[in-house]
N, C-alpha and C positions, 0 to 999 in steps of 0.2 A: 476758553480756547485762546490761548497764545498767539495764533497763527491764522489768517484769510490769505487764500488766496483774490486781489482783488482784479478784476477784469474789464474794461469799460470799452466800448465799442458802441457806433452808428450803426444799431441792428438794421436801419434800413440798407445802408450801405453796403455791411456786411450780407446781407438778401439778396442784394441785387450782385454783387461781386460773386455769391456761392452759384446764383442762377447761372453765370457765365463760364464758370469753374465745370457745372454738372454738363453743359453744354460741351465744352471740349473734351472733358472726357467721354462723353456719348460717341463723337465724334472720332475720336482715336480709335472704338473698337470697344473701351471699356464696358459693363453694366454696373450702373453706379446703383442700382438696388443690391446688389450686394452686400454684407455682411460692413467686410473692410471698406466700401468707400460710402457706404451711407453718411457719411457727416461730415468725408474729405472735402467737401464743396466749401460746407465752412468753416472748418478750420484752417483749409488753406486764406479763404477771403481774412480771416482775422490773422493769418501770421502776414497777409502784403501789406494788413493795417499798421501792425506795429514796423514790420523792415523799411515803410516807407513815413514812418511816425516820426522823420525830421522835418519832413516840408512843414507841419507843424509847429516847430520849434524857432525861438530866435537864438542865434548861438551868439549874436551881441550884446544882447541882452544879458544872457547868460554869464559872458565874461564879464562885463559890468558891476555884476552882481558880486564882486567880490575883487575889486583893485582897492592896492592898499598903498600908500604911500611910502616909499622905503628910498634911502639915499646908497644902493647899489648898485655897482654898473659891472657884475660877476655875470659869467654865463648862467643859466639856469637852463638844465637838462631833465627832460621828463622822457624815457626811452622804452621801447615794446608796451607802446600800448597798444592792446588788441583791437582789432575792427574787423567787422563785418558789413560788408553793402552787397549789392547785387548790380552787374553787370547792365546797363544800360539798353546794349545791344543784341542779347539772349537771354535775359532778365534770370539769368545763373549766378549763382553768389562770386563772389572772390572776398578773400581773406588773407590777413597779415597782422603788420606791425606798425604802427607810425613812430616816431622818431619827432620829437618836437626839442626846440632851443627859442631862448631869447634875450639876450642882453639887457637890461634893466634900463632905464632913462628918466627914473625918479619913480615909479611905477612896478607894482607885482602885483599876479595876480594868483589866486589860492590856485596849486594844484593842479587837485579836479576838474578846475575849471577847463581845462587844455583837454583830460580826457572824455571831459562832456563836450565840448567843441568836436572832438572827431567824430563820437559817434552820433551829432546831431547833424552833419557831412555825409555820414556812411550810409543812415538810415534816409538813402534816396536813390533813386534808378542813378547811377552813378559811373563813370570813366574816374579812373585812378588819378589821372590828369589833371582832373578838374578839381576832383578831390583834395588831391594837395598843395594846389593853388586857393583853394576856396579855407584851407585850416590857416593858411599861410597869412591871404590877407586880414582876415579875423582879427589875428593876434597883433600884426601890424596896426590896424585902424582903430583897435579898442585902447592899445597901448604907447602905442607911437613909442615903441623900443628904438633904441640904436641901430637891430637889425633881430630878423627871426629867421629861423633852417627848420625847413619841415624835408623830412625822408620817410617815404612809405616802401615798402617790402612785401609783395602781396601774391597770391598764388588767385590763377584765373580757372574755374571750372570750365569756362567757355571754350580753354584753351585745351585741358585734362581730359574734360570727359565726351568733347564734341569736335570737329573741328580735325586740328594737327593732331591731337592727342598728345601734347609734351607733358609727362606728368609731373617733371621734376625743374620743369622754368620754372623762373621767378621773376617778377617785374620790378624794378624798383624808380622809383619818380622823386624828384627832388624840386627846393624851390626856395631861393634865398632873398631877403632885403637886405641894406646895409651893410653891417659890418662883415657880414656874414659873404656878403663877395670878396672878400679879401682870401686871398689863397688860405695865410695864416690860422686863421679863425676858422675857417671854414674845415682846415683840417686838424685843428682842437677839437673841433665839433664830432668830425669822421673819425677821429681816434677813442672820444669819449661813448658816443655811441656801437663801438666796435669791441670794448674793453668787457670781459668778464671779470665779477667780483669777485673775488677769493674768499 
């Protein structure tokens, strides 16, 4: 076999999270002896394990884990990375794109690393807000760049499906150091994140 899928979870955890899960659907009307939701209890407790599976994570650590010495001081653009977190205050997803930059200052760091940083941000009861102040400093205090610009792009369920019902807002949130307050640079930044590849 090629191929496991592997799965690890606090089955206590997960017990007690599906016991609370069977409880509110009782509670809505539901019969959760039914067919379809006999095992929703816990599949839902192991899908809040994973979406909330960055409180676990160090995302400095992470960055760490891969700076590399280099004498450039070029932008460096890593753009539409995807993300998913879940709303904080109706624990409803929202979704988008984050926009990451950062000026070199003797210092890079692999990549990936920047889209592991988001989604070890994302994967928490989470405001966009925080979110992209929280990607922001990361890369700041790991790297001490010249300057970082994080933009996220994100569509709210809270907003969609509950609520006003706007389906087609879009929220976007920004957040700069350094060089990156400079009107200049800051709209290198907004041009190069804005550019389609031909």
């Amino acid at each position: 076999m090629n191929y496991q899928k592997m799965e690890k979870y606090n089955e206590e955890s997960v017990n007690k999270i599906a016991e609370h899960y069977s409880e509110i659907l009782k509670t809505l009307g539901e019969d959760v002896g039914r067919e379809g939701l006999l095992k929703t209890p816990h599949r839902v407790a192991k899908s809040m394990h994973f979406l909330s599976s960055g409180y676990h994570m160090d995302a400095y650590a992470i960055m760490r884990g891969a700076i590399f010495h280099e004498e450039q001081s070029q932008m460096v653009v890593v753009k539409d990375i995807e993300l998913y977190s879940l709303c904080e205050h109706h624990l409803l997803p929202f979704y988008g794109r984050a926009h990451i930059a950062y000026i070199p200052n003797g210092k890079i760091v692999g990549l990936s690393k920047l889209a592991r940083i988001v989604d070890v941000y994302a994967r928490r009861f989470q405001v966009q807000e925080r979110l992209t102040i929280q990607i922001r400093d990361c890369i700041q205090e790991t790297l001490d760049p010249q300057g970082v610009a994080v933009v996220i792009e994100a569509k709210h369920l809270c907003m969609m499906m509950r609520g006003v019902q706007k389906q087609n807002s879009v929220t976007t949130t920004s957040a700069f150091t350094g060089e990156f307050q400079n009107q200049s640079t800051r709209s290198e930044f907004i041009n190069l994140i804005s550019a389609k590849l031909s």
